[in-house]
C-alpha positions in Angstrom: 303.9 18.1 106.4 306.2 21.2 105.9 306.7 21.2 109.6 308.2 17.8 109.3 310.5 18.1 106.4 312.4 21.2 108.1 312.0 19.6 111.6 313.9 16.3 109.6 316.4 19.0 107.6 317.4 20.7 111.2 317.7 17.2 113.0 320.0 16.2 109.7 322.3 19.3 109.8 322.6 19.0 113.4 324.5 15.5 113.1 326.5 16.8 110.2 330.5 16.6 111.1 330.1 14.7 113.9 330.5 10.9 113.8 326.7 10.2 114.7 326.0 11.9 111.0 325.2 8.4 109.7 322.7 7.3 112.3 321.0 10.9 112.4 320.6 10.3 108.4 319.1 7.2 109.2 316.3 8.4 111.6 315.2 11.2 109.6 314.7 8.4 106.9 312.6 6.1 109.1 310.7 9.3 110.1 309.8 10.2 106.5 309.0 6.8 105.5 306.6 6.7 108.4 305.1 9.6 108.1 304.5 8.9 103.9 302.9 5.6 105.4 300.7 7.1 107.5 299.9 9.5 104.4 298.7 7.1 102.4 296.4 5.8 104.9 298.7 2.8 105.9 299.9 2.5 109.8 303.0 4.6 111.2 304.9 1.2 111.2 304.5 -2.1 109.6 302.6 -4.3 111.5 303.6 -8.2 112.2 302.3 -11.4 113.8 298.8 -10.8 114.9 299.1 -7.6 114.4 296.5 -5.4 112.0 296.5 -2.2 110.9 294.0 0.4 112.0 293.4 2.9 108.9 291.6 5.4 111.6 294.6 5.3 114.4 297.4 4.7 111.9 298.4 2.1 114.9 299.0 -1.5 115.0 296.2 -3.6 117.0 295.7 -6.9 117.9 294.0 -9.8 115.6 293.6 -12.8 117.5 292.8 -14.8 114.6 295.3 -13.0 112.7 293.1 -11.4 110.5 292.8 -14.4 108.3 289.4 -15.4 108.9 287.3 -15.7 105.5 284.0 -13.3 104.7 281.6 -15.7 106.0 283.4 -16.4 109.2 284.0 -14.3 112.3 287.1 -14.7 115.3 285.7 -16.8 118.1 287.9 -15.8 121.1 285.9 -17.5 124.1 287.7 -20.8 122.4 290.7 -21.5 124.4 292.7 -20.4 121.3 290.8 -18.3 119.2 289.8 -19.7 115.9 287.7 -18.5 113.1 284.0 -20.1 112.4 281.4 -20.1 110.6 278.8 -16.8 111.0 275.7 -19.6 111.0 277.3 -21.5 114.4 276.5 -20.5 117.8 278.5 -18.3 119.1 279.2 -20.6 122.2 280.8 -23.6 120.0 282.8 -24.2 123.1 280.7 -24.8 125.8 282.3 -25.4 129.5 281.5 -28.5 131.8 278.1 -28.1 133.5 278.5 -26.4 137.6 279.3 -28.3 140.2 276.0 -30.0 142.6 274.9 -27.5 145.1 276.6 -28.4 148.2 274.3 -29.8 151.2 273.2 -27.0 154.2 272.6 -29.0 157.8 271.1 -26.8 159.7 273.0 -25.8 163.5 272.0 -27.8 166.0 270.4 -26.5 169.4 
């Protein structure tokens, strides 16, 4: 953490008189907020649409069902969109049209 707050205060004083100052001042703020994120056990960034945080990584994954699914339910994603059910239901609620008839061998003739 200390290496951070002087790497932030050297990249702060290094835009100082010049007419990026504001925008340097503004980097080292999203830096520190991330980094106090990630402290706190939250992600680096905040994470949208069906996106989840992952405590361990501190990175943003994908949630097909969007996270939303209730305790007794689980994310089926063999549906063609994936949608959250109930943990009694088989887990192939979906199922596919049954295979096509074997096709007919003739044998070669002599």
């Amino acid at each position: 953490m200390r290496r951070l707050l002087a790497c932030a205060l050297v990249v702060a004083l290094s835009g100082c008189g010049h007419n990026g100052g504001g925008a340097v001042a503004l980097l080292v703020y999203g830096l520190l907020g991330s980094a106090v994120s990630r402290a706190s056990g939250g992600c680096f960034a905040v994470c949208g649409g069906n996106q989840v945080c992952n405590p361990e990584t501190g990175f943003c994954e994908s949630a097909p069902c969007g996270g939303g699914c209730a305790q007794n339910q689980r994310c089926d994603q063999r549906a063609p969109v994936p949608i959250c059910v109930q943990d009694s239901d088989p887990a192939d609620v979906f199922q596919g049209p049954p295979p096509p008839a074997p096709l007919p061998i003739v044998a070669p003739e002599p």
